[in-house]
Biopython code that builds the backbone (N, CA, C, O; Angstrom):
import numpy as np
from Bio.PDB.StructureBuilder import StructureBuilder

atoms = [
    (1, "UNK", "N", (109.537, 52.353, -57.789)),
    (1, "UNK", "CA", (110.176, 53.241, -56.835)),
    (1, "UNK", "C", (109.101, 54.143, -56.232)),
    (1, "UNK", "O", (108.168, 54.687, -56.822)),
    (2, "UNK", "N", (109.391, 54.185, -55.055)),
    (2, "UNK", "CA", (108.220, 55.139, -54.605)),
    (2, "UNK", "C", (108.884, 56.329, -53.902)),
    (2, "UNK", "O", (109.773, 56.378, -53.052)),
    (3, "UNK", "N", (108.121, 57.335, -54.573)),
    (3, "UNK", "CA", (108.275, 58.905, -54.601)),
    (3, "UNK", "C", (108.360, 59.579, -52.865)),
    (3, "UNK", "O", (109.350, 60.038, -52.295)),
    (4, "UNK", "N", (106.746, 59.404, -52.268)),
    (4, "UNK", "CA", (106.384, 59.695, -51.108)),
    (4, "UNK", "C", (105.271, 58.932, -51.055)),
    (4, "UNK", "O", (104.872, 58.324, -52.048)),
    (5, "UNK", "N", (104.666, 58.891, -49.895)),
    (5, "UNK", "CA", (103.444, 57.873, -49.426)),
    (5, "UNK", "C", (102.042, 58.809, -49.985)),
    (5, "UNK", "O", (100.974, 58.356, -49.574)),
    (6, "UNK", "N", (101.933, 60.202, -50.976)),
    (6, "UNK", "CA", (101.342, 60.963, -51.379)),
    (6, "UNK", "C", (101.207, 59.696, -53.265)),
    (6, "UNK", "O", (100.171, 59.314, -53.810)),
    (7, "UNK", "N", (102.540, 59.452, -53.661)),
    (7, "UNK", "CA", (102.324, 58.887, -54.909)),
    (7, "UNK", "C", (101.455, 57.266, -54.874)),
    (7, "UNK", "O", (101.241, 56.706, -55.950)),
    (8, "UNK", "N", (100.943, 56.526, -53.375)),
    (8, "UNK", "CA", (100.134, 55.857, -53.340)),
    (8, "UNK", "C", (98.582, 55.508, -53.293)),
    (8, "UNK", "O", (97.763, 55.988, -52.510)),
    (9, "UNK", "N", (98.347, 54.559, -54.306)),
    (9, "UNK", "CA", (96.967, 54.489, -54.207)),
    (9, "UNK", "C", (96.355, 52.769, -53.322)),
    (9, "UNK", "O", (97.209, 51.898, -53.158)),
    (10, "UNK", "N", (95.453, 52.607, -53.033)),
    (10, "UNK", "CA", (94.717, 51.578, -52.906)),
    (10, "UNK", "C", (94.045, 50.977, -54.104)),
    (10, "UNK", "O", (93.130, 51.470, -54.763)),
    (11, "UNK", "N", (95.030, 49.117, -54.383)),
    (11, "UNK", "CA", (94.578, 48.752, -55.769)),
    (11, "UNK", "C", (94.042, 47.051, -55.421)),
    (11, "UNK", "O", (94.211, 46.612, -54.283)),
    (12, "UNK", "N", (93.719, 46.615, -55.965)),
    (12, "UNK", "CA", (93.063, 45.249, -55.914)),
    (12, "UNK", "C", (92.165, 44.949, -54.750)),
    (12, "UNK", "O", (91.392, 45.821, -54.353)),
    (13, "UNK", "N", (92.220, 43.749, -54.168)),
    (13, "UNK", "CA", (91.273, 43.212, -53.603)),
    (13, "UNK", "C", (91.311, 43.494, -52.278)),
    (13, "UNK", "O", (90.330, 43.538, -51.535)),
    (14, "UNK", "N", (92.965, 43.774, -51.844)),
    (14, "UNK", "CA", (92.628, 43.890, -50.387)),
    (14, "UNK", "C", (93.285, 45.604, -50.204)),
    (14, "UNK", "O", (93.816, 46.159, -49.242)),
    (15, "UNK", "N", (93.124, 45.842, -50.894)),
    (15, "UNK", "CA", (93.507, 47.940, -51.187)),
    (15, "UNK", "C", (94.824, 48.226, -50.554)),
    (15, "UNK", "O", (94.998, 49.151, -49.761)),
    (16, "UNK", "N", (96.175, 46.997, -51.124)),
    (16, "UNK", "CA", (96.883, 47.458, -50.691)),
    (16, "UNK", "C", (97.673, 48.560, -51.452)),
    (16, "UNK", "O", (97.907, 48.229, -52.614)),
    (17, "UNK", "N", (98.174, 49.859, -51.077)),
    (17, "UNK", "CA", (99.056, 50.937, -51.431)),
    (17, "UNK", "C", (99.670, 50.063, -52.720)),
    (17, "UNK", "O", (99.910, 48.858, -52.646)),
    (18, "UNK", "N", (99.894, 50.922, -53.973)),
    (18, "UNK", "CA", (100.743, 51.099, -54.457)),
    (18, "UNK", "C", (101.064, 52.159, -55.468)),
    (18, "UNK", "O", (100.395, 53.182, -55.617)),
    (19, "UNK", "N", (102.136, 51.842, -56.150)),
    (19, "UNK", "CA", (102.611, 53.608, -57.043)),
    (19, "UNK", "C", (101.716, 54.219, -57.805)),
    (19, "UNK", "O", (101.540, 53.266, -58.564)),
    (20, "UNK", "N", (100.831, 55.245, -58.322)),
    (20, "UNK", "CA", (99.916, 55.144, -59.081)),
    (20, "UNK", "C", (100.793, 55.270, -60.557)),
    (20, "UNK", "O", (100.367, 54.810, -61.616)),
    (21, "UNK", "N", (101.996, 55.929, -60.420)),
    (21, "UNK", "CA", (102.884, 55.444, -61.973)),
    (21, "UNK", "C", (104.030, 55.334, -61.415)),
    (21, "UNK", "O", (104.569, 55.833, -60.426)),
    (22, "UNK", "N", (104.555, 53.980, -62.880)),
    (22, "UNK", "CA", (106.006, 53.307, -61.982)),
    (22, "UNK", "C", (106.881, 53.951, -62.469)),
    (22, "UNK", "O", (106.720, 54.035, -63.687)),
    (23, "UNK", "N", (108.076, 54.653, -61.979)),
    (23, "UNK", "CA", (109.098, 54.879, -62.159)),
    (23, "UNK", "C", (110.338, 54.586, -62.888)),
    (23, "UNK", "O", (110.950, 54.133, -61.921)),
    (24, "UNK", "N", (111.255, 54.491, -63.950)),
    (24, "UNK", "CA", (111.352, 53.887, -64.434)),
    (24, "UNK", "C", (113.295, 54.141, -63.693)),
    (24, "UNK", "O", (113.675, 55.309, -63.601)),
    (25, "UNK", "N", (114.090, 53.225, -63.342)),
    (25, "UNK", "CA", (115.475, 53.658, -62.747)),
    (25, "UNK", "C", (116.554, 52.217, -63.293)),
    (25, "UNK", "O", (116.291, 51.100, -63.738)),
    (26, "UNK", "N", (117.538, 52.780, -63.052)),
    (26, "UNK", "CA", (118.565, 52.086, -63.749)),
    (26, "UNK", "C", (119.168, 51.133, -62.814)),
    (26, "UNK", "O", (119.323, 51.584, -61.680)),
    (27, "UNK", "N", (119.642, 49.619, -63.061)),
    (27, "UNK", "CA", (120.172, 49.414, -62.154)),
    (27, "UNK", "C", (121.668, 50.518, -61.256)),
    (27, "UNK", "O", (121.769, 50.781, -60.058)),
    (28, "UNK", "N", (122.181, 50.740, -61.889)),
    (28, "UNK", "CA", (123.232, 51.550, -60.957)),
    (28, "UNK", "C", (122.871, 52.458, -59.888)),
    (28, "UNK", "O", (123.623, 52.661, -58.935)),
    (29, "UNK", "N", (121.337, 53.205, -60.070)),
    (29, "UNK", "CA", (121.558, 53.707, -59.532)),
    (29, "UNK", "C", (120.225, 53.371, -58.470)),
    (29, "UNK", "O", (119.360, 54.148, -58.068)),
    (30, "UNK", "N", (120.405, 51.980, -58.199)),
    (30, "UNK", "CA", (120.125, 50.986, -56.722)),
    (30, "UNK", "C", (120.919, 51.402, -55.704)),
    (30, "UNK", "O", (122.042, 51.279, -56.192)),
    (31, "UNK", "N", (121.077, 51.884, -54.417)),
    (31, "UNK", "CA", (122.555, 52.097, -53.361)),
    (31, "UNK", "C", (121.519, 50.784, -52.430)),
    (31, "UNK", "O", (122.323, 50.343, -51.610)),
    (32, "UNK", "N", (120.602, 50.272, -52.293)),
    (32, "UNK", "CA", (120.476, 49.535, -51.333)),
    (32, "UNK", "C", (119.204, 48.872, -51.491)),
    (32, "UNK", "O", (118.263, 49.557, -51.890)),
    (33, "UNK", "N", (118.992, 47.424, -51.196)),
    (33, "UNK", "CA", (117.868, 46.148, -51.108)),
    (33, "UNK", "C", (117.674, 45.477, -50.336)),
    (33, "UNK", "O", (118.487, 44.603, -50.037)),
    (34, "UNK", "N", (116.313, 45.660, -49.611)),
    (34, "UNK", "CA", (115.744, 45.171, -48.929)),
    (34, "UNK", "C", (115.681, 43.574, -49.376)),
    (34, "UNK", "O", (115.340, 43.548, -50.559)),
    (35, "UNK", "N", (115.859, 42.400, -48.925)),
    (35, "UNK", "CA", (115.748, 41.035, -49.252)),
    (35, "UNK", "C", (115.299, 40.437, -48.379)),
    (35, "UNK", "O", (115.840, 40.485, -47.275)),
    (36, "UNK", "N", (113.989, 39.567, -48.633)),
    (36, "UNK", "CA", (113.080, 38.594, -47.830)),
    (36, "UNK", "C", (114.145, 37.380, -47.851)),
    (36, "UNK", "O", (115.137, 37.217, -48.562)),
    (37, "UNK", "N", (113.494, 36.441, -46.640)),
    (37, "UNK", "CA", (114.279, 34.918, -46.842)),
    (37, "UNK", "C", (113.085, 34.278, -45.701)),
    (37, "UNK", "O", (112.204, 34.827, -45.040)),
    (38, "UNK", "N", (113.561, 32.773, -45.846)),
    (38, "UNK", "CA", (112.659, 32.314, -45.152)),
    (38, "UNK", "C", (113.473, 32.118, -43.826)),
    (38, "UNK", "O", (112.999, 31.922, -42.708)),
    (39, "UNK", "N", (115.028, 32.227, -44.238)),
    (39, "UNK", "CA", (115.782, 31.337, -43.160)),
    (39, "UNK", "C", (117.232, 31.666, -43.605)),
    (39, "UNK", "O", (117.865, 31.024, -44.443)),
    (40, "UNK", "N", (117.702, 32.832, -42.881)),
    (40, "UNK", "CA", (118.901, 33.397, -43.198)),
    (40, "UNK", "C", (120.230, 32.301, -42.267)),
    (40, "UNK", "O", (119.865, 31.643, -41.293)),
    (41, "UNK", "N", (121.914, 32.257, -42.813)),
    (41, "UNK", "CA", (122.757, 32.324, -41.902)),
    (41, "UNK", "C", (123.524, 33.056, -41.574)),
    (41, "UNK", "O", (123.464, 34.179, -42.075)),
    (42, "UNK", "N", (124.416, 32.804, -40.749)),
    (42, "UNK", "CA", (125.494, 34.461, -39.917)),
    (42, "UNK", "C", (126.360, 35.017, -41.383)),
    (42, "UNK", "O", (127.111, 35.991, -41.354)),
    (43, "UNK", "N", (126.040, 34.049, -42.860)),
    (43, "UNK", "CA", (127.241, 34.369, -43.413)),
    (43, "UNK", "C", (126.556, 35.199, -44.646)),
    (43, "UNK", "O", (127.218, 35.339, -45.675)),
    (44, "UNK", "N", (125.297, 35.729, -44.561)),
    (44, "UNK", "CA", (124.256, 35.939, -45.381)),
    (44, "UNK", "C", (123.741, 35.711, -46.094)),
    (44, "UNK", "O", (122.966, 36.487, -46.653)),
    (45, "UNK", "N", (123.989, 34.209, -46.491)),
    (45, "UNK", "CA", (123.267, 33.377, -47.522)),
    (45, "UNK", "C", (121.863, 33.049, -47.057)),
    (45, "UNK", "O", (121.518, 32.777, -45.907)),
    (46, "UNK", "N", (121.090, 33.123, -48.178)),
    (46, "UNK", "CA", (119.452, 32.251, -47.790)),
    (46, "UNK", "C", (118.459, 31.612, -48.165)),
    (46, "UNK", "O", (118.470, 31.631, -49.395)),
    (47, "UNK", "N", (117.328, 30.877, -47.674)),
    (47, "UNK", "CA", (116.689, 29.979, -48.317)),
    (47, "UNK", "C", (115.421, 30.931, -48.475)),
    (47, "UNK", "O", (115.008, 31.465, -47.446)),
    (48, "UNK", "N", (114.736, 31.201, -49.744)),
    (48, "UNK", "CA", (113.823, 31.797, -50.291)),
    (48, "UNK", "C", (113.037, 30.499, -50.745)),
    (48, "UNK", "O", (113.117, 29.348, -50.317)),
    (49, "UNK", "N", (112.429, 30.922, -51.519)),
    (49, "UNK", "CA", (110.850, 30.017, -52.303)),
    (49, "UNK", "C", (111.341, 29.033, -53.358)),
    (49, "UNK", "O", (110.819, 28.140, -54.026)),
    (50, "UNK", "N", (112.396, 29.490, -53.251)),
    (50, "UNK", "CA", (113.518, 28.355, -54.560)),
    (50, "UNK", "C", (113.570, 28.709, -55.961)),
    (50, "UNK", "O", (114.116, 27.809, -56.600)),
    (51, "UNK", "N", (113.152, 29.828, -56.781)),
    (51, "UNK", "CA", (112.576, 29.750, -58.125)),
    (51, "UNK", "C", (114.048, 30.992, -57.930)),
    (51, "UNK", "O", (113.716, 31.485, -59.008)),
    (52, "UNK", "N", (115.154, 31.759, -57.562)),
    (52, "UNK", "CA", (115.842, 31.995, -57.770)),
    (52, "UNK", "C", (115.875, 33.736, -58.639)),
    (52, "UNK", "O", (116.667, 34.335, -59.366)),
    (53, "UNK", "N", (114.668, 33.979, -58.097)),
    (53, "UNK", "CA", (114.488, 35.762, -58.484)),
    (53, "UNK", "C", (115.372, 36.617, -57.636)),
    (53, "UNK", "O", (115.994, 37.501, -58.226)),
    (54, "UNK", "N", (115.497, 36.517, -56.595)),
    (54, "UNK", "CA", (116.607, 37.693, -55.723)),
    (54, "UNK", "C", (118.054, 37.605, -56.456)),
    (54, "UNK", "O", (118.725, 38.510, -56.953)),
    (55, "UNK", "N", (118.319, 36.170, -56.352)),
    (55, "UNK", "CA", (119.687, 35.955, -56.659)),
    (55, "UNK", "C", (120.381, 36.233, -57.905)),
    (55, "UNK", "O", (121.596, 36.427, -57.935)),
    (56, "UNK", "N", (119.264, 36.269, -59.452)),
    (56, "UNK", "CA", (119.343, 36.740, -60.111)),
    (56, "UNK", "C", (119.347, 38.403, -60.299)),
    (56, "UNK", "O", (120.145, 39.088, -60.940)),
    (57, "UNK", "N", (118.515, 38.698, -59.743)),
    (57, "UNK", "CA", (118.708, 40.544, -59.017)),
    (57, "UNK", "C", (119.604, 41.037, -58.933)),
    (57, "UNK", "O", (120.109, 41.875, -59.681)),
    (58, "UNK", "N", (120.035, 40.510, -57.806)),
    (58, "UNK", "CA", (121.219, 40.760, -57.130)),
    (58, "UNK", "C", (122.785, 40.949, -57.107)),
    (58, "UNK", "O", (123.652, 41.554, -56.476)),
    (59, "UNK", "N", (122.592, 39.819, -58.477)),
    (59, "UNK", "CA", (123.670, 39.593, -59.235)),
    (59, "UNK", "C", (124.385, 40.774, -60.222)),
    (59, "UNK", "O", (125.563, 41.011, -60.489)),
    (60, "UNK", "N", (122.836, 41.532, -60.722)),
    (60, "UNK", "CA", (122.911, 42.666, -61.253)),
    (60, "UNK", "C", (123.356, 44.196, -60.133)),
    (60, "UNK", "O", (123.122, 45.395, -60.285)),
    (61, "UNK", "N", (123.955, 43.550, -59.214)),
    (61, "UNK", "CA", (123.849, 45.300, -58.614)),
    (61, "UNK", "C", (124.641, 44.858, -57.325)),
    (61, "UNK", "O", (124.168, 44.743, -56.194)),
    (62, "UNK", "N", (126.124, 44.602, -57.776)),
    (62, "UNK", "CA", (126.972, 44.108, -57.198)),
    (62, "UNK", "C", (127.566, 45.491, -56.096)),
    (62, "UNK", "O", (128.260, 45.256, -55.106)),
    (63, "UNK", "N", (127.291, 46.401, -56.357)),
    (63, "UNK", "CA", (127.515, 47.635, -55.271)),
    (63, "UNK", "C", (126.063, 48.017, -54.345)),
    (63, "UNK", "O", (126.043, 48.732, -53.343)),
    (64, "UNK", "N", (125.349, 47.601, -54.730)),
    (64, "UNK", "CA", (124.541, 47.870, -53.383)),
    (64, "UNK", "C", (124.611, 46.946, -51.969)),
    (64, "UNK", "O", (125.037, 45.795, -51.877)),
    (65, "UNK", "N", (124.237, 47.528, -51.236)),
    (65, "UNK", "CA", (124.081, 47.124, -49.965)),
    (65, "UNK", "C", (122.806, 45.733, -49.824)),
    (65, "UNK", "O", (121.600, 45.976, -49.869)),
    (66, "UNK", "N", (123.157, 44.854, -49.718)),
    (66, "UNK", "CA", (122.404, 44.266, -49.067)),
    (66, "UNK", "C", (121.889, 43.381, -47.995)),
    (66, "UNK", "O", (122.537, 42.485, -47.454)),
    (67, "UNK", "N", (120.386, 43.790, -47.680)),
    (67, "UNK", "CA", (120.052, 44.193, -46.331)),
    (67, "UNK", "C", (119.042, 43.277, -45.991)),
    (67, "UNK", "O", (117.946, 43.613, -46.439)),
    (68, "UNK", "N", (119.051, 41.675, -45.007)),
    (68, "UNK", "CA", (118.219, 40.886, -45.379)),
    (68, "UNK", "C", (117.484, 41.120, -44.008)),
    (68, "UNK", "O", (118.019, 41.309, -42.915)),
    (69, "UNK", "N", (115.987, 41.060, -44.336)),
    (69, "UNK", "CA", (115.144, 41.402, -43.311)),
    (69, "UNK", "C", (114.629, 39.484, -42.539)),
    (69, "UNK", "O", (114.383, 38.446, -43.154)),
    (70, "UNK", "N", (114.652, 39.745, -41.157)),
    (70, "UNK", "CA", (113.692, 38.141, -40.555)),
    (70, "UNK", "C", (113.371, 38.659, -39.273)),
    (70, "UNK", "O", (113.671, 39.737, -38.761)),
    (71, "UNK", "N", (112.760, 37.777, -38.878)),
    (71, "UNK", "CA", (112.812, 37.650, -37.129)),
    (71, "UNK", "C", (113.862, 36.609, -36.832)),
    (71, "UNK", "O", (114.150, 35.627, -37.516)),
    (72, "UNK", "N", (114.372, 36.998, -35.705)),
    (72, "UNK", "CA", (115.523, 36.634, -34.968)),
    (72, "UNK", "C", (115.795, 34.632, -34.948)),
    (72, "UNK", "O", (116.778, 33.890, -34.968)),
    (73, "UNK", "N", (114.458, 34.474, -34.904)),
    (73, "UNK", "CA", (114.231, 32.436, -34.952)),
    (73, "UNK", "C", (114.879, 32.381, -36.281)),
    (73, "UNK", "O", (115.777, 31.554, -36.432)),
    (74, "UNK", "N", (114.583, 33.064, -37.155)),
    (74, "UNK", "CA", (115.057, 32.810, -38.615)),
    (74, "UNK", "C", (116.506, 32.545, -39.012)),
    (74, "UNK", "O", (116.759, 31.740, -39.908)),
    (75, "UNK", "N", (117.426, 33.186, -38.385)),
    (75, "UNK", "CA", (118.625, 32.896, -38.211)),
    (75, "UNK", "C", (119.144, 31.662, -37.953)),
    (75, "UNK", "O", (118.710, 31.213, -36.892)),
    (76, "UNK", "N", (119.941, 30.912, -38.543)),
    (76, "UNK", "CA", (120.525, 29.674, -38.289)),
    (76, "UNK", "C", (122.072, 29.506, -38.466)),
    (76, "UNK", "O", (122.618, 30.049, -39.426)),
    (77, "UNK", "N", (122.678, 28.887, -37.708)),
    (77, "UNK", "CA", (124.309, 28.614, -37.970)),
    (77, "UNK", "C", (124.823, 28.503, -39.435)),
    (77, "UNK", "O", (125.921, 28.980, -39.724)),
    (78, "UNK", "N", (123.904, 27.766, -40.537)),
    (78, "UNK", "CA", (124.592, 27.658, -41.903)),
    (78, "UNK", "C", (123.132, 27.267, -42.852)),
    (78, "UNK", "O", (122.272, 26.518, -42.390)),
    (79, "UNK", "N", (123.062, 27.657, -43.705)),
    (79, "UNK", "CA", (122.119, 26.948, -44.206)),
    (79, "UNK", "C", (122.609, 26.476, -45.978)),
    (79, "UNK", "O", (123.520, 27.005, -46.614)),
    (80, "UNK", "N", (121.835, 25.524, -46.388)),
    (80, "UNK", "CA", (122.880, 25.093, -47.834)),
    (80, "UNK", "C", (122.789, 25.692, -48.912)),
    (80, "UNK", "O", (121.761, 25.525, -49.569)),
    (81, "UNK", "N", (123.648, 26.409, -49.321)),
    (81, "UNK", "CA", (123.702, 26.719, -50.650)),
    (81, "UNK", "C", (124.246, 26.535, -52.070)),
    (81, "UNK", "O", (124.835, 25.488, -52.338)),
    (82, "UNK", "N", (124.091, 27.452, -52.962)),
    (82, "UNK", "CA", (124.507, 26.642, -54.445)),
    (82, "UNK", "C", (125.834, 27.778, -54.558)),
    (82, "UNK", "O", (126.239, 28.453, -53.611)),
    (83, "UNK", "N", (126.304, 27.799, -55.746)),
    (83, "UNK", "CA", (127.722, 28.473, -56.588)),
    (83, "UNK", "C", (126.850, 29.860, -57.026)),
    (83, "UNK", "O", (127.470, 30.923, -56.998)),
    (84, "UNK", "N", (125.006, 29.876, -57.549)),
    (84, "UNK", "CA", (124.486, 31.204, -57.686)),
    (84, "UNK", "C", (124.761, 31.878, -56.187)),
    (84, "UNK", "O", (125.614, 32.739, -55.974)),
    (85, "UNK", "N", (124.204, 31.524, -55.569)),
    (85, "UNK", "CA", (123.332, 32.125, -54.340)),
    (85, "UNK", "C", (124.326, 33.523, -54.259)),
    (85, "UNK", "O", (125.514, 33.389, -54.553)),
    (86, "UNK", "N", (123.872, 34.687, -53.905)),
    (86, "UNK", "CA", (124.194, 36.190, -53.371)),
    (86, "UNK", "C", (123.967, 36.229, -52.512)),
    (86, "UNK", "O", (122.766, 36.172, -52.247)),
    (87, "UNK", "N", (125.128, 36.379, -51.229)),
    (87, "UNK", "CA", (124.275, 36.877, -49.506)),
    (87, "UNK", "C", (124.311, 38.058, -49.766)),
    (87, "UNK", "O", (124.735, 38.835, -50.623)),
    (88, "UNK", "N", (123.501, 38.024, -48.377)),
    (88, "UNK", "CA", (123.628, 39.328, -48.000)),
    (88, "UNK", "C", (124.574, 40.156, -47.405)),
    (88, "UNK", "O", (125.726, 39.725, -47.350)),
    (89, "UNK", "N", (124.250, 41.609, -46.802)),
    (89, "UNK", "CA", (125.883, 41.891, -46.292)),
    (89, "UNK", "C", (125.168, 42.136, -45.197)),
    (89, "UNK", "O", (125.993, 42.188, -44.285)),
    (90, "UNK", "N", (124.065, 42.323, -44.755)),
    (90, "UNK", "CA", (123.637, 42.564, -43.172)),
    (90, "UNK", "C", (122.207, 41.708, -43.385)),
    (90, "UNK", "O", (121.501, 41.456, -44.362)),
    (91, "UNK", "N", (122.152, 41.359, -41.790)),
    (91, "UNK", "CA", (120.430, 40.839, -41.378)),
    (91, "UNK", "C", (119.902, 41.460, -40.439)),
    (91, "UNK", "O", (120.600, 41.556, -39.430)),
    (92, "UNK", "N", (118.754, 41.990, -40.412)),
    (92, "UNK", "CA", (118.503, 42.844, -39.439)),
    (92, "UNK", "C", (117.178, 42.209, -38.882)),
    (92, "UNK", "O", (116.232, 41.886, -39.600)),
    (93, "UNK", "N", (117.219, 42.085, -37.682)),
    (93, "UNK", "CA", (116.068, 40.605, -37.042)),
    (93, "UNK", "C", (115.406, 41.841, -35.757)),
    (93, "UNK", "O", (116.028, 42.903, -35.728)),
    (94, "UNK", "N", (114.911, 41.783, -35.343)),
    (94, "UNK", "CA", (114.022, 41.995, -34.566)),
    (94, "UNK", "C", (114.684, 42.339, -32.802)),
    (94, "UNK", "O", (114.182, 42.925, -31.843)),
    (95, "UNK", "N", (116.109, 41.596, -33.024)),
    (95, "UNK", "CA", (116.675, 41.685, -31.952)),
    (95, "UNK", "C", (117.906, 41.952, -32.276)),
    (95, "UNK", "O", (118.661, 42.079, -31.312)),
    (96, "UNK", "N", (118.469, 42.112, -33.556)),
    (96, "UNK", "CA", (120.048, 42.435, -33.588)),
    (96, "UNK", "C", (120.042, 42.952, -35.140)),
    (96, "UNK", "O", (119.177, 43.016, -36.013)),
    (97, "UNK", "N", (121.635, 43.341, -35.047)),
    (97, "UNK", "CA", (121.675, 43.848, -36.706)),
    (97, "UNK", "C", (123.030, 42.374, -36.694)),
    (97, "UNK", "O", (123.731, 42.047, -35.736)),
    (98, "UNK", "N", (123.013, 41.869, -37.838)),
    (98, "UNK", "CA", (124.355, 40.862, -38.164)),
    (98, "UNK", "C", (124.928, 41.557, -39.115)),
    (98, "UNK", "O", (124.243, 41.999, -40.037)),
    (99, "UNK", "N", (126.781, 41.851, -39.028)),
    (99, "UNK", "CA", (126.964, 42.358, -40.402)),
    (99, "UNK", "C", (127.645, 40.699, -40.605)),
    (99, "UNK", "O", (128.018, 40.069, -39.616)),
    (100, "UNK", "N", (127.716, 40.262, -41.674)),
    (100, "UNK", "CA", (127.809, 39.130, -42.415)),
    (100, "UNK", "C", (129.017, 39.176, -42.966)),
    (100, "UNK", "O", (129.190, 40.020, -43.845)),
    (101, "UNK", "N", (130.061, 38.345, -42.611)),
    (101, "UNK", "CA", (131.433, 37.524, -43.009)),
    (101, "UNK", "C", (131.689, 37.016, -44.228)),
    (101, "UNK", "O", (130.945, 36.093, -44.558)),
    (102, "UNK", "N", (132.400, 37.294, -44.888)),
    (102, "UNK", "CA", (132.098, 36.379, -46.422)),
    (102, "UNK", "C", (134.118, 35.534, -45.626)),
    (102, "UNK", "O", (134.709, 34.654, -46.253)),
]
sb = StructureBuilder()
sb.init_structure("model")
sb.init_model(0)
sb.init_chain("A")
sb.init_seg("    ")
for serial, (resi, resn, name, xyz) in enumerate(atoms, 1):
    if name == "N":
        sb.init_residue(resn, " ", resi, " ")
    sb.init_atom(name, np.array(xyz, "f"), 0.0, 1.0, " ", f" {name:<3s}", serial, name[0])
structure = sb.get_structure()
């Protein structure tokens, strides 16, 4: 969790920012997640890297908001999913916000 852009340091190879101590927080008290995809649809389901870390996440923190970040190409009519998968509840692209239909 990060405090303010004051609690960052420059670490490894390419000095990117991070916490200089981690925070330690509960799931509950998550209100909202940012979620990568490679290739979101209108209904907020998505295709990630396949190894199934968000969805497991996500699963844990059934009241937060979630908020899947792409560019606008990324969006597609449907894309396939399993009985895990967690959408999202919004996509926010570069050119629109989607709130997402279950």
């Amino acid at each position: 969790m990060i405090i303010d852009f004051d609690s960052l340091i420059p670490s490894g190879r390419f000095g990117i920012l991070e916490p200089i101590e981690l925070a330690k927080i509960t799931y509950k008290s998550i209100d909202m997640v940012l979620v990568p995809g490679v290739i979101f649809d209108k209904n907020g389901y998505r295709l990630g890297y396949g190894l199934g870390y968000y969805d497991r996440f996500l699963n844990k923190l059934p009241k937060a908001v979630k908020v899947g970040l792409c560019f606008d190409f990324q969006v597609m009519d449907k894309v396939p999913r399993e009985e895990h998968d967690i959408p999202v509840d919004y996509i926010v692209t570069d050119k629109e916000i989607i709130e997402c239909r279950r």
